[in-house]
N, C-alpha and C positions, 0 to 999 in steps of 0.2 A: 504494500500500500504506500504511495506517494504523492502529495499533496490532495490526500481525498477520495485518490483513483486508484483502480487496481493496477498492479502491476503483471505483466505476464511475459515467459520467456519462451524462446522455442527452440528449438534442436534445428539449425541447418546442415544439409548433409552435402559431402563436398559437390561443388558443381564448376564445370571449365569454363563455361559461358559468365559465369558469377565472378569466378576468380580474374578472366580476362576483364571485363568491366573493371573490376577493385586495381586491378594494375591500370587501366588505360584512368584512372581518377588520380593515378601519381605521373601521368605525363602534362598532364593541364593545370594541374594544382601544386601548392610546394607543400606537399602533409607534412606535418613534423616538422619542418623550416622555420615557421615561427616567423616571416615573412610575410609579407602585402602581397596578394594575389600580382601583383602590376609589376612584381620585382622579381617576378617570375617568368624566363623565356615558352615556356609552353602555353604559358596565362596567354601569352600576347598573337598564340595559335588560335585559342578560344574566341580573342574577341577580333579578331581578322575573317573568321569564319562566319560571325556575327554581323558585319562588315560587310562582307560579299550579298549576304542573304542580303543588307540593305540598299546596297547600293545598285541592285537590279530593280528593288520596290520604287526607288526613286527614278529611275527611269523610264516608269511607268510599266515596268516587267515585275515579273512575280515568275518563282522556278518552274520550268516547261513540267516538269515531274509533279511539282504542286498542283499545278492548276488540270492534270489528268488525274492524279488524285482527287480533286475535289467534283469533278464533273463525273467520275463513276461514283462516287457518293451521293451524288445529286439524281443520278440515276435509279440506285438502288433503295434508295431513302426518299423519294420523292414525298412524302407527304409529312415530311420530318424538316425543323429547321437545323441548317449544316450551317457553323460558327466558321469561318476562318479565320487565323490563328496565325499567319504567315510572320505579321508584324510582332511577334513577342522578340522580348529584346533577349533571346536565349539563344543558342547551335541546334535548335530542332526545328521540326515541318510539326505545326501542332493543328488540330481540328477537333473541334467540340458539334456533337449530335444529340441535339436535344427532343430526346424521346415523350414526354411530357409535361406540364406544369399543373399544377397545383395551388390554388387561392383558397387559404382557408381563414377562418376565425382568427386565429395567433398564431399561424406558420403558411410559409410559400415554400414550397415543395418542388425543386427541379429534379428531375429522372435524365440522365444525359450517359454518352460513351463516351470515352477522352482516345484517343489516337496522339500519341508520342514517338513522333521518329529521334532518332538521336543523332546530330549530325556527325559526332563526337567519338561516334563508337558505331561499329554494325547492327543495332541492335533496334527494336522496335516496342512499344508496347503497348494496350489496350487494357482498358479498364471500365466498367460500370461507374458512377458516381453520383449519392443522391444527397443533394445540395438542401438544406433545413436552414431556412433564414426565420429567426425568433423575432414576431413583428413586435413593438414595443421593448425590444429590450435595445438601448444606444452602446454606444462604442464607449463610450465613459464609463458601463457598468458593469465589462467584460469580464472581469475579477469573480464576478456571483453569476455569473450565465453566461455562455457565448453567443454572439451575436449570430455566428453561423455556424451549423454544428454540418460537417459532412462524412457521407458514408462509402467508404471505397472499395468495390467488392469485386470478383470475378465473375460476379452472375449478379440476375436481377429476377426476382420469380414473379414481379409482379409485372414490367413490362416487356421482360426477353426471359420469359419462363425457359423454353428449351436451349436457351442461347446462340439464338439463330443470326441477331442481329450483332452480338457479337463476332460469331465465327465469318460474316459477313464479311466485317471491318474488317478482321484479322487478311480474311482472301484477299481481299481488294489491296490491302496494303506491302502482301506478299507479290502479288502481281505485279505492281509499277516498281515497287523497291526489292527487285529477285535477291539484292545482295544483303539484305539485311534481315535478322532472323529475329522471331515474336520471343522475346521475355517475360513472363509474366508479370505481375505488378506486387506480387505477396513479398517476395524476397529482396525485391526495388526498395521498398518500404523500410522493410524488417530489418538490413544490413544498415549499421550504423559504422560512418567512420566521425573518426574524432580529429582536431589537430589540423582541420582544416575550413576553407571557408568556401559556399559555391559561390557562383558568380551569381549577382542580383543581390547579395546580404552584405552587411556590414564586417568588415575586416574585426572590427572590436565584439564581434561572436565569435572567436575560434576559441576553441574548447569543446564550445556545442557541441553535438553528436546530431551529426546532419544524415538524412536516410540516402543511399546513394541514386535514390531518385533524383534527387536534387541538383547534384553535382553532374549528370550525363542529358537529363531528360527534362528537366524545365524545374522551375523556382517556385511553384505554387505549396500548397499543402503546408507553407509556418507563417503562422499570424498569429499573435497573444486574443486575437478575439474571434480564433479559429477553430474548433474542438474538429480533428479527424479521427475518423475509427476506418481500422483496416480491418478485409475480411479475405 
């Protein structure tokens, strides 16, 4: 039990795909250095890469691969709203599929799919996520309730019961990206490295124990007025 909440551990068992990720997180980052991300020569790989993504969007281009990405989404999802995600200031291709919404009494309810290319690593990954915004509670009183509570799952039984829309996304993104291989998102999560900082947070965090989601696949999921549960 820590600060209120339970704590829980789990057994990873070894995996090469895992372990190749935890080492490509020590060619962009200085772990252990004790160093500013920006004093770091493989840092300035990261954000060069970030760079290129931008400096086609400024041209009024967006990547040939993204935008057939998002047009067989748009296909196969048609009655769904498809997020593009191009412009996150991160090394990945990101797309949010919003499966349905929800207006209630005291919660707004998003049902979505996340798609995370990693520009950074071969790697890919998809995830269910259902987004709980607590109406009435502000940002000032985040300490006693979070503002948003979200749930990050590998299934959904109530809008992708057989996990069809899933395996969808998974297809589709194997398709245009043949080189890069689906990771799931339980162990993304659950792997904590320490002694380091991702890109998008404050250099005066290290220490933290950042999930290495963060460090390969995008910056979302730490906000003090965030509560995530992984499943």
């Amino acid at each position: 039990m820590k600060n209120g909440l339970p704590t829980y551990s789990i057994n990873i068992e070894p995996n090469s795909d895992l372990e190749e990720m935890t080492k490509a997180v020590s060619k962009f980052y200085p772990l252990n250095q004790e160093i500013e991300n920006s004093s770091f020569s493989g840092y300035q790989v990261l954000v060069d890469t970030i760079s290129a993504k931008f400096d086609q969007l400024l041209n009024g281009k967006s990547p040939s691969l993204y935008d057939q990405l998002i047009d067989e989404l748009k296909q196969e999802f048609s009655d769904f709203k498809i997020m593009r995600e191009i412009d996150r200031q991160f090394p990945n291709y990101a797309v949010t599929i919003e499966l349905s919404k929800q207006d209630l009494a005291d919660f707004l309810i998003y049902k979505t799919l996340r798609l995370r290319i990693s520009l950074l690593t071969g790697f890919f990954t998809v995830f269910h996520e259902e987004i709980i915004y607590h109406k009435g509670v502000s940002s000032m009183s985040f300490t006693h309730m979070p503002v948003i509570t979200t749930l990050v799952s590998g299934n959904s039984k109530i809008v992708d019961e057989h996990g069809y829309y899933f395996k969808q996304v998974k297809a589709i993104a194997e398709k245009i990206f043949p080189e890069h291989k689906f990771f799931g998102h339980y162990l993304l999560f659950f792997t904590k490295l320490k002694n380091g900082v991702p890109h998008g947070f404050l250099d005066s965090q290290y220490g933290t124990d950042f999930p290495l989601y963060n460090f390969l696949f995008d910056y979302d999921f730490v906000s003090p007025s965030l509560s995530v549960i992984v499943q």
